[in-house]
C-alpha positions in Angstrom: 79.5 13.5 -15.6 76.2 11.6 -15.8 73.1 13.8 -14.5 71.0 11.6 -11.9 67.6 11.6 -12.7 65.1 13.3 -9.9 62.5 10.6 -8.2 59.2 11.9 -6.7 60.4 10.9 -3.1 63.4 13.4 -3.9 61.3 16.1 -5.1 58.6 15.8 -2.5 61.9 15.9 0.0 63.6 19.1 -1.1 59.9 20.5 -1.0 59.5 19.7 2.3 63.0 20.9 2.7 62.3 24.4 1.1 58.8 24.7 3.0 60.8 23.8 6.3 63.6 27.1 5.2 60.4 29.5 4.4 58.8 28.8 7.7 61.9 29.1 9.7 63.7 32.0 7.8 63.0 35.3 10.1 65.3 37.1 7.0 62.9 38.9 4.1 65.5 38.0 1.2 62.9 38.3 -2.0 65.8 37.2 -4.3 66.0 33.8 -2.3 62.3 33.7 -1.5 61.7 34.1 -5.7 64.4 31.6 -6.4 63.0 29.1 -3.9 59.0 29.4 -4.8 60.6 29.1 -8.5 61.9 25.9 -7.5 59.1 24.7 -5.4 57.2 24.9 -8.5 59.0 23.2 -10.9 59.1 20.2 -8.0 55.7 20.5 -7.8 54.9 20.3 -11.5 57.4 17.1 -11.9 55.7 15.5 -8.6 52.2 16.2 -10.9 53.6 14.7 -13.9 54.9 12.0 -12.0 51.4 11.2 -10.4 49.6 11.5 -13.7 52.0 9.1 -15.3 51.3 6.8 -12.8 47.8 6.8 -13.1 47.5 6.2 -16.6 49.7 3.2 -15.9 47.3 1.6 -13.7 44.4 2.8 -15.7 45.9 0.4 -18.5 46.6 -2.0 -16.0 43.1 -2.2 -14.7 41.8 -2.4 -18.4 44.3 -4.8 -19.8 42.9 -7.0 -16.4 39.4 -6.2 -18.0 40.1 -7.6 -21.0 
């Protein structure tokens, strides 16, 4: 089975998603809270990677427009 790569409008999704559950959740479960803030943060870091990519990208664009 072929893993399908994670897009930034997926990861900023399931964020929103796991924000949504924390907000909502009456329950104290600090398993499931660590598991989910572990979770949020590896999103998080991908989203960041993702954005930094992205800017170098354009950075090169703008310069190669420059030249």
């Amino acid at each position: 089975m072929t893993k399908q790569k994670l897009t930034y409008t997926e990861a900023i999704t399931e964020l929103e998603q796991i924000l949504a559950e924390l907000e909502s959740s009456s329950e104290v479960n600090m398993d499931l809270i660590s598991e989910k803030v572990k979770r949020a943060a590896l999103l998080m870091e991908f989203c960041k990677k993702q954005l930094h990519d992205l800017d170098e990208e354009l950075e090169k664009m703008m310069a190669d427009l420059g030249d």
